[in-house]
C-alpha positions in Angstrom: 113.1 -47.5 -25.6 114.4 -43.7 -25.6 115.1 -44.0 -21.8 119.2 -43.8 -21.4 120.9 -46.4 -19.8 124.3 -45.9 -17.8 125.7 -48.4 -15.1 128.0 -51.4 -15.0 128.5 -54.6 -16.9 129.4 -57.8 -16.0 133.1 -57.0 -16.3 132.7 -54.0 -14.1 133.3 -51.5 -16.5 131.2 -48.3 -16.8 128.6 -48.7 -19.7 127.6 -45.4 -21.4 124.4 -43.7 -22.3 122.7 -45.2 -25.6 121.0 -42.8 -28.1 118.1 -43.7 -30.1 119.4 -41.7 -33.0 122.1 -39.6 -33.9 122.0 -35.6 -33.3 121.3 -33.7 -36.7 125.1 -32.2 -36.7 126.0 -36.0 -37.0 124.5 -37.4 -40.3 121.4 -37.9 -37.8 118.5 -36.0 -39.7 118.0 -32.5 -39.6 115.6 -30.3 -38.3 112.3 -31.5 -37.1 109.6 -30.9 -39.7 105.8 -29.8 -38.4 104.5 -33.4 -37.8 107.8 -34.8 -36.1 109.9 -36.2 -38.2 113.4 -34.3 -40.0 112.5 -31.6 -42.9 113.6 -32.4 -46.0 116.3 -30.6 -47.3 115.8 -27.6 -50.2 117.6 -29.4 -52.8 114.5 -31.8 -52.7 112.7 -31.5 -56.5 108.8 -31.9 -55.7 107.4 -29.1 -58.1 106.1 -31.5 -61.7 108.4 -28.8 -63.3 111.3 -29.3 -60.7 111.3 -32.7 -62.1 111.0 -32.4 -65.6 114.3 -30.2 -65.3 115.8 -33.2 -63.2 114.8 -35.4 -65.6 116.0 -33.0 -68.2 119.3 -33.0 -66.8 119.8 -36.4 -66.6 118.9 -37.1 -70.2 121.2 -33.7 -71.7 124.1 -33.8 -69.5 124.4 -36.5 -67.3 123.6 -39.4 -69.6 125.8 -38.8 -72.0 128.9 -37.3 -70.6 128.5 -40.7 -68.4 128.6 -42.6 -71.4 131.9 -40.3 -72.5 134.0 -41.2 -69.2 132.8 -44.4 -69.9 134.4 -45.1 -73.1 137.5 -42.9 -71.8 139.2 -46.0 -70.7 138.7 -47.6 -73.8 141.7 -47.1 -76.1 144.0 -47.1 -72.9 143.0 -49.9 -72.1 143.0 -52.1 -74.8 146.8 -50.6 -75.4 147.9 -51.7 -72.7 145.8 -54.9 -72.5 147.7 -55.6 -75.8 151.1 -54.5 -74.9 151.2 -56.7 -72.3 150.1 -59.4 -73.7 151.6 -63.1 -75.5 153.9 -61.9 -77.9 155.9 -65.2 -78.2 153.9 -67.1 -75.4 152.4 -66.5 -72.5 152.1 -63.3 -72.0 151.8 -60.6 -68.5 149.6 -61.8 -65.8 149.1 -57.7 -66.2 147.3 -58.3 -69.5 144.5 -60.3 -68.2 144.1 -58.5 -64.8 143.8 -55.6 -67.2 141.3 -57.0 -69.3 139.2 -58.5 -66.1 139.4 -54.8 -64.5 138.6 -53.2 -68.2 135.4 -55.7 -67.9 134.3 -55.1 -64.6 134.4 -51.2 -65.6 132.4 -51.4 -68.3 129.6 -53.3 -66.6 129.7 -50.7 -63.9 129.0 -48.1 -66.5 126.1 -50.4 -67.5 124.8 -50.2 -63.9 125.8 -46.6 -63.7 123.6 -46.1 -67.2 120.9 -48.4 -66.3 120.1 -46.6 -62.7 120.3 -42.9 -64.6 117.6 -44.7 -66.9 115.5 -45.3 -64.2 115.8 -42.4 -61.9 114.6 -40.0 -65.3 111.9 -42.4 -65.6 110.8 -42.0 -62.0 111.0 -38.0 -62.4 109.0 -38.2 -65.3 106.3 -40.8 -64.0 106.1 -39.4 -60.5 104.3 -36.2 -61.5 101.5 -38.4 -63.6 101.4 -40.8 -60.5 100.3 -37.8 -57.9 98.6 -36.0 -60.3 96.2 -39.1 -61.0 96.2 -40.0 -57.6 95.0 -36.4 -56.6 92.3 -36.5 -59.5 91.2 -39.7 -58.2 90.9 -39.0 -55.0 89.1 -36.0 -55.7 86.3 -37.7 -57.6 85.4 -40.4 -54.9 85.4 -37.5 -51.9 83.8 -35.4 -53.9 80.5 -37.8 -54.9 76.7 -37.0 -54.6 75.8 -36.7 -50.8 72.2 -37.2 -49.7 72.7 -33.5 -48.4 73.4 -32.6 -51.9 70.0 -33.6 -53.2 67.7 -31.7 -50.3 
């Protein structure tokens, strides 16, 4: 792997080189960070206060005007859902297309809901998760040596 390939195929025609990954101005990673790999981008929240303000955000702002273009379609909706609809009969084909499509919106929403949900709890638990993990590792490094006691 990593070693560029160029020659022919079977069918004669010229194969090109193959790229283990993609250069940085292509969606392919970024900079290379100290230990290799791409640096993160500054938009990344890693301070505990960082993301209590993320987590902030998501439960002032983004939460609920989600739920507000959520129930935009509501009344709209259920209009035309109803003006289309069996007034002597059968009805529009529209009116239940309508109704399916007015369905599959709101349980998008849900999803849409449910993933904020759980990205505010991840903010919120991810500073107690390191922060724990840090203490703990700290106490079992940091035990009585024999060295300690001479």
């Amino acid at each position: 792997m990593g070693a560029a390939r160029t020659g022919t195929d079977t069918a004669g025609s010229h194969a090109g080189t193959r790229l283990n990954q993609l250069p940085a101005d292509q969606g392919g990673g970024g900079t290379a960070g100290p230990a290799g790999p791409p640096a993160l981008g500054k938009d990344l929240a890693s301070s505990p206060a960082e993301k209590k303000r993320a987590a902030k955000a998501i439960e002032e702002n983004i939460e609920p005007d989600t739920q507000k273009a959520g129930r935009w379609a509501d009344d709209d909706s259920a209009g035309a859902v109803k003006a289309f609809g069996p007034k002597d009969g059968d009805g529009w084909v529209t009116s239940k297309a309508l109704k399916k499509a007015h369905e599959t919106w709101g349980d998008q929403v849900k999803n849409l809901m449910d993933r904020l949900a759980a990205e505010k709890s991840a903010l919120r638990s991810t500073s107690t998760l390191l922060q724990s993990t840090d203490v703990g590792v700290g106490s079992g490094v940091r035990q009585v040596s024999v060295l300690d006691r001479l």
